[in-house]
C-alpha positions in Angstrom: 79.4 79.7 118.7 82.4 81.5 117.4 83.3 85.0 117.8 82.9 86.8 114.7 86.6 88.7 113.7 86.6 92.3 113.8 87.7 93.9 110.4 90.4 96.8 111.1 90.7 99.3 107.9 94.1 100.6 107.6 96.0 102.6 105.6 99.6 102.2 103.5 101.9 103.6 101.4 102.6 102.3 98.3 106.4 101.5 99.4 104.8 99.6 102.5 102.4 98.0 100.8 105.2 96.9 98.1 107.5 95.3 101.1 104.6 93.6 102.0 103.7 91.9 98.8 107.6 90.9 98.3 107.8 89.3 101.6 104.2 87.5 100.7 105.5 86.1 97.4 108.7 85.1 99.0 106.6 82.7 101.2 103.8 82.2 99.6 100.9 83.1 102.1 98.2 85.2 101.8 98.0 88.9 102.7 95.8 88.6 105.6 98.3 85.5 107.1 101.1 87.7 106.9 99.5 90.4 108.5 98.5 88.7 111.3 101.6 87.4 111.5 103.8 91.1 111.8 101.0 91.9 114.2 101.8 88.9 116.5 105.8 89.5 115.8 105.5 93.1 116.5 103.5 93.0 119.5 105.9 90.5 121.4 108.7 92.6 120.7 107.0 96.0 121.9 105.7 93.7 125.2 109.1 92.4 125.6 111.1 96.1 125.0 108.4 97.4 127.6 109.2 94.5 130.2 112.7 95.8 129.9 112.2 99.1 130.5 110.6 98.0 134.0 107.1 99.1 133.0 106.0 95.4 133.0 105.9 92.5 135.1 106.4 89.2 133.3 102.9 87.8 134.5 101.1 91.0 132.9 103.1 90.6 129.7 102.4 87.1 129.7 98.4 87.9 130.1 98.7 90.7 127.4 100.3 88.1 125.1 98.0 85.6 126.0 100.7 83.0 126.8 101.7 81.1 130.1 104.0 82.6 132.1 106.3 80.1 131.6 106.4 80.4 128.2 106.7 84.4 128.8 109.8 83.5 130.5 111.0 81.1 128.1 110.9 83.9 125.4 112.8 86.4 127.2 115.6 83.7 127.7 115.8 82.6 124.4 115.6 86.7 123.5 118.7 87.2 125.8 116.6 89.3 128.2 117.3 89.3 131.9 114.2 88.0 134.2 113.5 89.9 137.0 113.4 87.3 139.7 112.6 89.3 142.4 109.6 89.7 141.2 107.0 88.3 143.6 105.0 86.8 140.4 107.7 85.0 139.5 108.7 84.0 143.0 105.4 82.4 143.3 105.4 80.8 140.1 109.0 79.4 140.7 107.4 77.9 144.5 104.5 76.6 142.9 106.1 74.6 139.8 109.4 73.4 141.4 108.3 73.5 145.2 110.6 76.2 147.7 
């Protein structure tokens, strides 16, 4: 059975609400798509500037995200980030996939 969605009231200015709507037409989705959508963009970014700043290992951003490791990694490459590789998480993940 599937889980019901939680509905999230929220409110926005007029000029935010206006940026919105422009970027909707220019694409052609619906409000709640695009939403979801800066949601998803915004949260990578904030897991990705907090991974940075050393307060993050990749395998907890990777479960916050909801995303493999590997793919966790993949991001920060193609983001230009550095990977921490002496992080025993990745260590571990490096053994495992590609052997010592």
């Amino acid at each position: 059975m599937p889980k019901k969605p939680i509905v999230i009231t929220m409110r926005l200015s007029r000029r935010d609400l206006e940026k919105i709507e422009a970027v909707r037409d220019l694409e052609n989705v619906d409000r709640t798509t695009l939403l979801k959508d800066f949601i998803e963009d915004g949260l990578r970014r904030r897991v990705i500037q907090i991974y940075k700043n050393g307060k993050l290992t990749a395998s907890r951003a990777s479960e916050i995200l909801r995303i493999p490791l590997r793919a966790f990694l993949e991001m920060l490459e193609r983001e230009g980030v550095a990977v921490n590789w002496n992080s025993e998480t990745v260590k571990e993940y490096l053994k495992k996939e590609y052997g010592e």
